[in-house]
RODO-2510 file (C-alpha; in nm, 4 decimals, decimal comma):
residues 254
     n   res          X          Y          Z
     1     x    12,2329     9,7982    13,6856
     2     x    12,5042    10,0585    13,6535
     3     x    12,5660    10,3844    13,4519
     4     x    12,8541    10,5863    13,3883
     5     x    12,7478    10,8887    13,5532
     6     x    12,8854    11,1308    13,8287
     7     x    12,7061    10,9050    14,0481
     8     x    12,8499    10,5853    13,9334
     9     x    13,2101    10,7097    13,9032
    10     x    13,1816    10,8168    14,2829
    11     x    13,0090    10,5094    14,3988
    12     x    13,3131    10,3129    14,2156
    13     x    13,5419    10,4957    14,4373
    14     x    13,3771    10,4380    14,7542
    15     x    13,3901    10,0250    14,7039
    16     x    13,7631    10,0695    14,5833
    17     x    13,9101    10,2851    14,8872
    18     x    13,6411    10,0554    15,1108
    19     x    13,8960     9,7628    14,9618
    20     x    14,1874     9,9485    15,0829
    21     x    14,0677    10,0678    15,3857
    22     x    13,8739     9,8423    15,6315
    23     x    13,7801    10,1713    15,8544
    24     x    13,6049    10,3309    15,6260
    25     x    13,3645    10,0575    15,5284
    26     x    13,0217    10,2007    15,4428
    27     x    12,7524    10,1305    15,6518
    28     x    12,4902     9,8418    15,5061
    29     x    12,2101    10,0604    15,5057
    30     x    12,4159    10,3923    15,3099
    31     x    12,4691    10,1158    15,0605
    32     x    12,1896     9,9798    14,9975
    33     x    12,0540    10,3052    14,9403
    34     x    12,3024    10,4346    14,7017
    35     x    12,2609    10,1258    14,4791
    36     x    11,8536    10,1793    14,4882
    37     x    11,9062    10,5148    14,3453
    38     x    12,1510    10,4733    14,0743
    39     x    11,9520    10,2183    13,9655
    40     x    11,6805    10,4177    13,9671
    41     x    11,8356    10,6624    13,8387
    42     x    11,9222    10,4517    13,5377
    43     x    11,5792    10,3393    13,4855
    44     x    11,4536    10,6768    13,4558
    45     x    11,7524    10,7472    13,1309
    46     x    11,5869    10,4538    13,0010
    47     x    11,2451    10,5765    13,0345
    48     x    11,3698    10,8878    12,8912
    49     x    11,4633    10,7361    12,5993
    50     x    11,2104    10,5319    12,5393
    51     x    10,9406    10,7712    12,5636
    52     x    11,1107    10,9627    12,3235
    53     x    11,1365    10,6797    12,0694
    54     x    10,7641    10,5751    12,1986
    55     x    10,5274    10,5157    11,8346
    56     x    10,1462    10,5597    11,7662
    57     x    10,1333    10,2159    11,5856
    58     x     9,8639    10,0213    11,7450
    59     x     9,6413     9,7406    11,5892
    60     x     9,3426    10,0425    11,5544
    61     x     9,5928    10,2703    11,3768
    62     x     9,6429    10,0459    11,1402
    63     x     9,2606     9,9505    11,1070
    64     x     9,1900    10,3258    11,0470
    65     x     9,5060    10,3466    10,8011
    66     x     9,4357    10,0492    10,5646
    67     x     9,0843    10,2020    10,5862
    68     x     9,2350    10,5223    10,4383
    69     x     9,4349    10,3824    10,1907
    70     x     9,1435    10,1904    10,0427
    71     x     8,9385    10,4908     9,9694
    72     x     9,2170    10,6908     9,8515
    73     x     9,2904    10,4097     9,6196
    74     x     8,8847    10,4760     9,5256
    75     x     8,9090    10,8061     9,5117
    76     x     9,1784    10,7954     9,2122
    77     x     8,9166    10,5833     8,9891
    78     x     8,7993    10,7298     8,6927
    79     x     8,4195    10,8443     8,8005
    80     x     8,3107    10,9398     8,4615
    81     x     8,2322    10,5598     8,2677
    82     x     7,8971    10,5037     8,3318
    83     x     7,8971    10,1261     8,3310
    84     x     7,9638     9,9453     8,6431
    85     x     8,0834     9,6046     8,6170
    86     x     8,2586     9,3353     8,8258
    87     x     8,3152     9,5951     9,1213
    88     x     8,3402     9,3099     9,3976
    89     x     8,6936     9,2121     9,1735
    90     x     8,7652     9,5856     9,1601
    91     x     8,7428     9,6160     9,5514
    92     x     8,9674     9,3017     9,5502
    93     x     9,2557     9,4779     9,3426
    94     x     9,1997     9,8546     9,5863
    95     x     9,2594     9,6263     9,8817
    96     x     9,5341     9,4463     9,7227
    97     x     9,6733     9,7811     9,6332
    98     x     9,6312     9,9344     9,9732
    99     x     9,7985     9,6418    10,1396
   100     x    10,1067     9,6178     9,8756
   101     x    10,1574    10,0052     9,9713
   102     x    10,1601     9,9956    10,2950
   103     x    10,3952     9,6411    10,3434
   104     x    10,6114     9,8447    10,0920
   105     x    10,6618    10,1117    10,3279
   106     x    10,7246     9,9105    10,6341
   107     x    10,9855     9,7225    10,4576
   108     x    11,1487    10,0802    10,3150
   109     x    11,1639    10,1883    10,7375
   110     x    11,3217     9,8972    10,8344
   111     x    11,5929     9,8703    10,5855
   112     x    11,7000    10,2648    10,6269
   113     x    11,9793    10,3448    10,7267
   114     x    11,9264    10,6128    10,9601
   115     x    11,6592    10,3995    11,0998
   116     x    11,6589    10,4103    11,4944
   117     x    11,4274    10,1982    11,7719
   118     x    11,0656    10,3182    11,8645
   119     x    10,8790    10,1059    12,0766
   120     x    10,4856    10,0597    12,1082
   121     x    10,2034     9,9958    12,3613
   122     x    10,0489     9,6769    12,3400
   123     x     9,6521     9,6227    12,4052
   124     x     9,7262     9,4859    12,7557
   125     x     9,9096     9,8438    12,8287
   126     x    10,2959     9,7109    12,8072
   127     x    10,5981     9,8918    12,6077
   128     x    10,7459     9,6910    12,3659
   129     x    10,9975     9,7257    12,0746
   130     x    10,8347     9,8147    11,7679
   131     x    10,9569     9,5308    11,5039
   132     x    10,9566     9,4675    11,1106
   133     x    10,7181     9,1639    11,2150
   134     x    10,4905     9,3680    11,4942
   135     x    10,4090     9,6081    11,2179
   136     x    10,3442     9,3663    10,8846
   137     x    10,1071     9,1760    11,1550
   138     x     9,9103     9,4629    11,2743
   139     x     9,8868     9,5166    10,8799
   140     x     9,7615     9,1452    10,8438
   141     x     9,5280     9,2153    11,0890
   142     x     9,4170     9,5106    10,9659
   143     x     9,3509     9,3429    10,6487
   144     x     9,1665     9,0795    10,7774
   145     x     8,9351     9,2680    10,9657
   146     x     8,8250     9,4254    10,6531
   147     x     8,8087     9,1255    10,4865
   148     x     8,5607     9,0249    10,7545
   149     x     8,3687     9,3422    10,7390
   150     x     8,3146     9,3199    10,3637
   151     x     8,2524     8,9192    10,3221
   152     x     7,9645     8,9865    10,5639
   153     x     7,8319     9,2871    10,3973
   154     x     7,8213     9,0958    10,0535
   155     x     7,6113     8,8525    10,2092
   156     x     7,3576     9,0891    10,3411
   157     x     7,3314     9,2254     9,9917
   158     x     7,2921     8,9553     9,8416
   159     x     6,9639     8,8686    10,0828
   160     x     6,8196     9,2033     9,9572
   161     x     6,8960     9,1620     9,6354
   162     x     6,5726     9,1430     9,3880
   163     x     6,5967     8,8809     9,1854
   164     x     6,4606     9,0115     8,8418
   165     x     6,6761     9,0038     8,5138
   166     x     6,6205     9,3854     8,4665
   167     x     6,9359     9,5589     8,5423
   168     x     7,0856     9,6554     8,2541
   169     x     7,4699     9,7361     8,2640
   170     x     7,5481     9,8415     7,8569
   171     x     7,3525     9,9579     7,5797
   172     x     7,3226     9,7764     7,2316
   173     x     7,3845     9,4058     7,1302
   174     x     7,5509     9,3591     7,4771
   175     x     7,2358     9,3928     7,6682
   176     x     7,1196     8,9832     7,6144
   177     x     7,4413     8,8731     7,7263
   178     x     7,4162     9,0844     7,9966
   179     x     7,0673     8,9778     8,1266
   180     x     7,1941     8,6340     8,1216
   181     x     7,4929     8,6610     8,3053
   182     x     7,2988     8,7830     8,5703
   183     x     7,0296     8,4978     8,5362
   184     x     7,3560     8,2679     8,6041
   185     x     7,4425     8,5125     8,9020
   186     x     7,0687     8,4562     9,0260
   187     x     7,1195     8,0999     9,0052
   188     x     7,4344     8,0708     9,1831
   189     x     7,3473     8,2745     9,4760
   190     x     7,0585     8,1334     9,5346
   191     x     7,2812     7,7705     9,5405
   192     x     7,5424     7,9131     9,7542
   193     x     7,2693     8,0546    10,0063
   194     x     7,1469     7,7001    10,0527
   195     x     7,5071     7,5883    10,1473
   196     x     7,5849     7,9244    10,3144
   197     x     7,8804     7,9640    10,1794
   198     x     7,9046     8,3522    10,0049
   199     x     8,0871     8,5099    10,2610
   200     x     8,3275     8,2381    10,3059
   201     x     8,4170     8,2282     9,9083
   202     x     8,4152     8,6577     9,9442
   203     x     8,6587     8,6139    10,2339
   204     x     8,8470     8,3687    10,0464
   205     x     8,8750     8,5680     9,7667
   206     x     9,0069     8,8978    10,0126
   207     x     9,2675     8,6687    10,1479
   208     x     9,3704     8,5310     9,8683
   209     x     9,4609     8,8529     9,6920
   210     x     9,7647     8,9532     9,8882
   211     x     9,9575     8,5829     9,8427
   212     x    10,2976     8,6059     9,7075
   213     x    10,1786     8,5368     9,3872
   214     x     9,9527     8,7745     9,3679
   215     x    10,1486     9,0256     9,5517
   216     x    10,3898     8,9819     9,2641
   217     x    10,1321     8,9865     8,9969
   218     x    10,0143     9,3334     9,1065
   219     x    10,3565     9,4564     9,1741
   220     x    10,4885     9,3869     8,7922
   221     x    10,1720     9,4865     8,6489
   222     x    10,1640     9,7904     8,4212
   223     x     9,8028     9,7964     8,2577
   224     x     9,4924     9,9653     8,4223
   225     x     9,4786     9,8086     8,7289
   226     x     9,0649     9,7806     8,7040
   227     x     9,1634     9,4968     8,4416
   228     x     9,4156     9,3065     8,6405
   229     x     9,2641     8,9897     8,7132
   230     x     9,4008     8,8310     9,0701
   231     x     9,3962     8,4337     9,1045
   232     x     9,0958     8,4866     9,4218
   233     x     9,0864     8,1429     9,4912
   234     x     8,7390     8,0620     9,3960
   235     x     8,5672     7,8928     9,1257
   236     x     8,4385     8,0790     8,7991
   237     x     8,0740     8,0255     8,9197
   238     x     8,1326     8,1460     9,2447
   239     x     8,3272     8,4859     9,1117
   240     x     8,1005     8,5562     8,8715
   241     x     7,8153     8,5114     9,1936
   242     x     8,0188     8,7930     9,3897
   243     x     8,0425     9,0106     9,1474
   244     x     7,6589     8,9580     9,0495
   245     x     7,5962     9,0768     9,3956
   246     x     7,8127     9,3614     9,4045
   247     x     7,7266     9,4820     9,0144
   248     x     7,3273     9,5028     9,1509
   249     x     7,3905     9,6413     9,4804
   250     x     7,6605     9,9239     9,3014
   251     x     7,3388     9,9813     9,0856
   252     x     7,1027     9,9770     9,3309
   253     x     7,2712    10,2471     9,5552
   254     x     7,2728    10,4761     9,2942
***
């Protein structure tokens, strides 16, 4: 490894005139040690640089980021309507929104122009260059490890959930239909608990909500988001089950 340095120009010199001039070879040992240094030499320019290019991205950066995102996304709901209602498909379109912003804005630092190399360190402790692909896994990671988070915190609620028909989410002639909606949630649950299978159809439902379609869906959408309605993946029995369980334990926790 060579670079074009005061070193390197003199070093050049030295092997040309030690062509032309057989008595003033340099001595093995002179040599060997003049190469070892410009090469370290060189290494060290490269460390230089890329310490100064050297990123915080790291798998836990973007836990801790997707994290923020989704309760900023939160944060911007309207608080003041009383009635809570199929929350578990709300959470679906924050995470879905958190993840389309933050892909968005990986592809937008890529494709700059003035966009120049950082590199990373990897979990084992190596520097690596940071890539397009690094980063939008890291995000699918991240995403996924909520996903895993909150499909096994919907089935813990839904082992404490009381099973009595008495939550009542509107006032008026909507209160019947209400009450047996969540008789049909009751009865689902308690069918899917046999088979064990609510957090799989609540991780499902996570994963499925940032496929291209659905990424697309969101992206063109123009409504209120809180009545988008993402294709999750799951049956009609089993949605209306998750968001059962999260419209009690919303209730509940207030």
């Amino acid at each position: 490894m060579k670079i074009y340095n005061n070193m390197n120009i003199t070093y050049s010199a030295i092997e040309q005139n030690s062509r032309k001039n057989t008595k003033q070879n340099i001595p093995a040992d002179l040599e060997k040690k003049m190469t070892q240094y410009t090469d370290t030499l060189s290494i060290s320019k490269t460390g230089q640089e890329i310490f100064k290019h050297l990123s915080s991205v790291s798998f836990m950066d973007y836990v801790n980021r997707f994290e923020n995102e989704v309760t900023e996304v939160f944060a911007k709901e309207d608080t003041t309507q009383g009635v809570k209602s199929d929350t578990f498909e709300h959470h679906v379109n924050r995470m879905a929104t958190a993840y389309n912003k933050m892909k968005n804005s990986i592809e937008e630092k890529y494709a700059a122009q003035d966009y120049e190399q950082e590199y990373y360190v990897t979990e084992s402790g190596k520097i690596e260059e940071l890539t397009k692909e690094k980063e939008l896994d890291m995000l699918n990671q991240a995403y996924e490890n909520h996903s895993n988070f909150m499909a096994t915190s919907t089935e813990i609620w839904s082992e404490l959930q009381d099973f009595t028909p008495s939550v009542v989410y509107h006032k008026g002639s909507e209160q019947t239909a209400n009450e047996q909606n969540i008789g049909e949630n009751q009865e689902n649950t308690a069918r899917s608990k046999e088979n064990g299978v609510i957090q799989n159809s609540a991780y499902q439902a996570f994963l499925s909500a940032i496929q291209s379609d659905n990424q697309k869906l969101s992206q063109q959408y123009s409504g209120d988001w809180k009545d988008l309605r993402l294709n999750l993946n799951v049956s009609d029995g089993d949605r209306k089950m998750l968001n059962g369980i999260w419209d009690y334990y919303a209730m509940e926790s207030e």
